[in-house]
N, C-alpha and C positions, 0 to 999 in steps of 0.2 A: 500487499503483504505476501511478497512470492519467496521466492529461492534462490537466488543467485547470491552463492556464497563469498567468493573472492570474484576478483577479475584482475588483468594484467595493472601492474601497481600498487597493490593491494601491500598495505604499512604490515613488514615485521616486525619481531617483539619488541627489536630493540629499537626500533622507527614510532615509537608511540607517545612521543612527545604530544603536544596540542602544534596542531597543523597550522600554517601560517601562509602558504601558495593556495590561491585557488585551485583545487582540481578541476573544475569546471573549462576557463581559459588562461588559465597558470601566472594570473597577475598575483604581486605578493599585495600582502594582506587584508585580515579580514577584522570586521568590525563586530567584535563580540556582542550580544544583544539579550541574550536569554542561557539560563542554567538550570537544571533539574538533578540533583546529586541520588545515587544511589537507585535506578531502576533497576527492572530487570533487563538484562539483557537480548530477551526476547520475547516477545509479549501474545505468539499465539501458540507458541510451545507448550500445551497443555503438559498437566502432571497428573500419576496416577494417584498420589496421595499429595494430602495436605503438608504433611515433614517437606516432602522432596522441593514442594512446590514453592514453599518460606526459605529455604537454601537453596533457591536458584540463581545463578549467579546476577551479578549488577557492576551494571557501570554507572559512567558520569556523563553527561549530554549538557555541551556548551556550545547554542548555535552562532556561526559567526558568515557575514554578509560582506558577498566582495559587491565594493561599489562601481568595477570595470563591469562583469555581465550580470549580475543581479541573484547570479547563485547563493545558495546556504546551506552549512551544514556542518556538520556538529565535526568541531575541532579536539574534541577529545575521541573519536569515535576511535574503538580496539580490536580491529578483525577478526581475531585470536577469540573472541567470544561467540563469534559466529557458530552455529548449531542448526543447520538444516539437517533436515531427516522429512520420511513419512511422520513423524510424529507431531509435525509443522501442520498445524490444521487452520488453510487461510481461506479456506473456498466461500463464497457466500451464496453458491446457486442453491442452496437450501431454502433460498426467499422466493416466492413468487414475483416478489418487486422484483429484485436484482435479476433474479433471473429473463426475466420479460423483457427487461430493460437491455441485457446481456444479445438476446436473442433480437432485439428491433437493430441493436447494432452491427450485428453478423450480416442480417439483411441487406445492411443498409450498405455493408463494406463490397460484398457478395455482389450488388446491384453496380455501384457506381464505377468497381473499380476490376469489374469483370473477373472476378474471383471464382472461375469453375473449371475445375480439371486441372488445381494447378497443383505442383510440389508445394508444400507449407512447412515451415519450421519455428515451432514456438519457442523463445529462450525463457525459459524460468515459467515453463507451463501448469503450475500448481499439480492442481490432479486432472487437466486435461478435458475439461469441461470445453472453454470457449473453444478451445480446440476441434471438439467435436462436433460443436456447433458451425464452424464455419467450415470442417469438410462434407457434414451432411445437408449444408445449404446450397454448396454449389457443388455437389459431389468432386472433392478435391481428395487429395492425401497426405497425410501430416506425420510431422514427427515432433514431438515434445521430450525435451529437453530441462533436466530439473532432478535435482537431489532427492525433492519429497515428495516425486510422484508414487502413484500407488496404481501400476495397469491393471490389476483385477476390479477395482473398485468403478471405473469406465465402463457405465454398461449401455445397452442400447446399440442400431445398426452402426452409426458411426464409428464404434467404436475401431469394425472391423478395418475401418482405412485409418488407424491413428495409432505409430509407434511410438514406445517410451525409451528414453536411456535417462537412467539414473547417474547423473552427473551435472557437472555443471560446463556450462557451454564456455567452450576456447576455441581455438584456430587448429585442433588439431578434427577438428566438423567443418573444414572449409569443403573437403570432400561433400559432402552431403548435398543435392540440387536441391535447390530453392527458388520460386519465382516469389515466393512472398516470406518476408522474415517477421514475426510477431514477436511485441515484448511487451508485457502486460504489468505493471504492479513490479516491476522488478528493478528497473533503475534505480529508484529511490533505496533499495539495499546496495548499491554498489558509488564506494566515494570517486574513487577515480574514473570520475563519468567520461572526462574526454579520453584516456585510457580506452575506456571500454569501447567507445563508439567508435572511435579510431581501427580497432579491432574488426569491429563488426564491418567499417568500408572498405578492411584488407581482403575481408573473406567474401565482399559480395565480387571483388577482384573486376572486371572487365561486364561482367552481366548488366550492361546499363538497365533494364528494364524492371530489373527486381525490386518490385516494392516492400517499401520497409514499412510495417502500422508498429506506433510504441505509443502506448499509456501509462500516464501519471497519474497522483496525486495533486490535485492544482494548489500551491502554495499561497497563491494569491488571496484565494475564498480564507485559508489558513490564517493570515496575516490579517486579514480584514474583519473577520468574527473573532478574534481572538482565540483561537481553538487549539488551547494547548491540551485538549485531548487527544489533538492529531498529530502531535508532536511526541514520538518514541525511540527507544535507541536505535532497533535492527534498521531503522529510517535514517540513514547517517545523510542523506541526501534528500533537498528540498528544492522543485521547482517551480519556477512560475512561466508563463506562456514564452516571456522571451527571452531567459536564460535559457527554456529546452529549445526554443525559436537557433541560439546565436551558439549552441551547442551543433546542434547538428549543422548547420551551416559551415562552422570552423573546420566541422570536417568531414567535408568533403558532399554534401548531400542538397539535392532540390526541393524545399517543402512546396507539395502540394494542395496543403490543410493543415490549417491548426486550431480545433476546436474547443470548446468547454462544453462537456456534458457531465451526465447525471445529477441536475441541478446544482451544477458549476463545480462539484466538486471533485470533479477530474480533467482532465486534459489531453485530448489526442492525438497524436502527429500522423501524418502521411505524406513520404518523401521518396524520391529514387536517387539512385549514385550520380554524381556530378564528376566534371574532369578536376575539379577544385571546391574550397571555400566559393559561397555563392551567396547574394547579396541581398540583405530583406525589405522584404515586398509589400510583407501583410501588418497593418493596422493594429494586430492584438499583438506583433513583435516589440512595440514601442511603448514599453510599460516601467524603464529604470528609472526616471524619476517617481513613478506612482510606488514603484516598490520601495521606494528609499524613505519616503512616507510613510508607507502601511508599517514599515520595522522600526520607525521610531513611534509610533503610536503602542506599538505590540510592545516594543522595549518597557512602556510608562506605565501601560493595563494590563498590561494579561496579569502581572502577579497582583492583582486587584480582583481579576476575577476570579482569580485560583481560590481566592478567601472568600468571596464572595458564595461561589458553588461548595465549598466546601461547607462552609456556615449553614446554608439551605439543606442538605443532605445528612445533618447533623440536628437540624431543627425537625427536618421528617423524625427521626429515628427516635428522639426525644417525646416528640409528640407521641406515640407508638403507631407511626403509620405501616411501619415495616417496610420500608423502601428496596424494592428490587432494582437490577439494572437490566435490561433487556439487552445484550449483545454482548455475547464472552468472547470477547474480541481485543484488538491493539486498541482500540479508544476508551475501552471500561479499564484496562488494564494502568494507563496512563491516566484518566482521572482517577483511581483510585489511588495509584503512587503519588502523583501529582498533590493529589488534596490532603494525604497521610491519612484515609478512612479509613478502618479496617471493621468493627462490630458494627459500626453505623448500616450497613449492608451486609444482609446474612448470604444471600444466595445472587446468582445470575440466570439470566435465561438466557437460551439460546434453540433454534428451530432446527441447527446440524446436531443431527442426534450421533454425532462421533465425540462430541463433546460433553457430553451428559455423562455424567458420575465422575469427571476430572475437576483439575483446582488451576484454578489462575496463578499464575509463577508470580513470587517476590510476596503476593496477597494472601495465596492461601485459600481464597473463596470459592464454593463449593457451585459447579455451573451443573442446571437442571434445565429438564425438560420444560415447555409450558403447561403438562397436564398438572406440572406439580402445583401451580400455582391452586387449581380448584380446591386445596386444603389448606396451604397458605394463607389465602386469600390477603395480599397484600393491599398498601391504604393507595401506595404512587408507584406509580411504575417509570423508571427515568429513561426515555429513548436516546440511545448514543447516536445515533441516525435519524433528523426529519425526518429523511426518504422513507423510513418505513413507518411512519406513526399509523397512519391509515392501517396497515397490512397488520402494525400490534392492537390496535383497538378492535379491529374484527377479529381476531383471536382470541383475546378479552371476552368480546361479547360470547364467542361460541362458548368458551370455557366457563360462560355465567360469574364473571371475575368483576366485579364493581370498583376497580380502582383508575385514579386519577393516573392518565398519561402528560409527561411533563419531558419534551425535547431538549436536547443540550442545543 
């Protein structure tokens, strides 16, 4: 949930047809599969009131699947909705999970791929967190790159080797030395992915040695849990290991790695500039018939389950269990549109206390603190993330909070 607002290609007003080329590897068409009408258009744009937050604009998300490289993405998607700002609050290093998690990976990049002393440039660096983590791991120097950064809010020694520009990254930062190029959480806002990547191996230009690290979203885990939670508009772009595999290859790059982590529900590349297209190698590239599978399964359930969850979280509320949602975030945001809940759920929690006394856009619901909860005292508490159950139930307990914790 980063920043990267357009990129080269990028549909003007009057180009807003429903898309029919893949942007991905530019074969024509795609095969419609799922629709969600009337989101918000951005889902971690907090508002300072509730009015602002219910007239936030929406669009229409209709994901559609090319069956040449295994890409998806939402063929209604409107660029012209796009709204980065600092007021774009996507950061999760507020978690101790994430964060730990965040910090074993810096290590791990730092160790293997001798990450110390180098030039660094984050594209769509949030507020600059991992950033700082990985020049004060291997004392390197970075520059972050991003519409909604906010450099004062960076604090800590690192901070001092980590510059910001506020913008969004193009070829006019070909200037800027770079031994390592980082993209985090940002592809998936940008549709014209081969566009963009195309881009990126103009400006790494002749520097054969320059390592590229980009993280996703893993579509796959998506597809396979039916998780149309993780399904939102600023997301116009959805991959799996080998559309991002046959993406980057097309142009012009060597992958070195291609993982799944944070209990699978990300994806990480690690590639350098090649003289061309280059040919795949690795084992988790060869996944278009699995994925062709997982989309017609997801085409038949998920709006099964949409009724399903929504049923249950309706049965809390009825019951008077007082159902909260723990994570004022794009996945509460999307099951709440998604299910059409709106009183069923009075409140949100969240542990970024930048969030706290703001309202979820298109919903209106009022995101608090977890002290709030000790006078609340809610019946269920619904985790939008496994990953953190553990780190909400000890917060629970400290808070002296006796409610049931129940994972999407």
């Amino acid at each position: 949930m980063k920043s990267e607002l357009e990129s080269p290609g990028a549909r003007s007003p009057e180009r807003l047809a429903q898309i029919t080329i893949c942007p991905n590897c530019d074969a024509p068409g795609l095969d419609q599969f799922y629709d969600v009408s009337r989101i918000p258009a951005h889902s971690v744009m907090l508002m300072h009131t509730r009015e602002q937050a219910i007239a936030y604009p929406r669009g229409d998300l209709r994901l559609g699947f090319c069956r040449a490289c295994g890409f998806i993405t939402n063929t209604l998607f409107d660029v012209t909705l796009n709204e980065y700002s600092p007021d774009f609050e996507e950061t999760q290093h507020f978690s101790p999970t994430f964060d730990g998690w965040a910090r074993q990976l810096v290590d791990r990049l730092v160790r293997d791929y001798d990450i110390r002393g180098r030039q660094v440039i984050e594209i769509g660096c949030g507020k600059g967190e991992f950033l700082a983590l990985l020049c004060e791991a291997g004392g390197n120097h970075g520059i972050g790159i991003d519409p909604g950064c906010i450099p004062g809010r960076l604090q800590g020694g690192a901070a001092a080797n980590v510059r910001f520009i506020r913008d969004l990254y193009s070829e006019q930062y070909a200037q800027l030395p770079a031994d390592v190029v980082c993209c985090r959480h940002t592809l998936e806002h940008i549709q014209p992915t081969r566009e963009f990547m195309q881009m990126v191996r103009r400006v790494i230009g002749q520097r054969k040695d320059t390592l590229v690290f980009l993280e996703v979203p893993d579509m796959t885990r998506v597809l396979r849990e039916r998780a149309f939670w993780d399904v939102y508009y600023e997301h116009c772009t959805y991959l799996t290991a080998g559309s991002l595999a046959r993406l980057f290859r097309s142009t012009g790059f060597e992958i070195i790695e291609l993982v799944r982590d944070f209990a699978d529900q990300y994806l990480w590349i690690t590639a350098r500039p090649a003289g061309g297209p280059t040919t795949a190698s690795l084992p988790i590239e060869d996944d278009l018939e699995a994925t062709a599978t997982e989309v017609e399964k997801y085409r038949e359930v998920a709006p099964r389950d949409v009724a399903a969850w929504r049923d249950r979280i309706r049965a809390f509320a009825a019951e008077g269990r007082k159902p909260v949602i723990w994570g004022a975030g794009s996945k509460a945001v999307s099951l709440l549109t998604t299910c059409g809940l709106d009183r069923e759920v009075e409140y949100l929690v969240d542990v970024n206390p930048h969030k706290a006394g703001k309202f979820l856009p298109g919903t209106g619901h009022a995101v608090v603190e977890p002290e709030f909860l000790r006078r609340y005292r809610p019946g269920v508490v619904v985790a939008m993330n496994p990953v953190y159950v553990g780190e909400i139930r000890d917060r629970l307990a400290a808070l002296n909070v006796a409610a049931d914790v129940i994972a999407l």
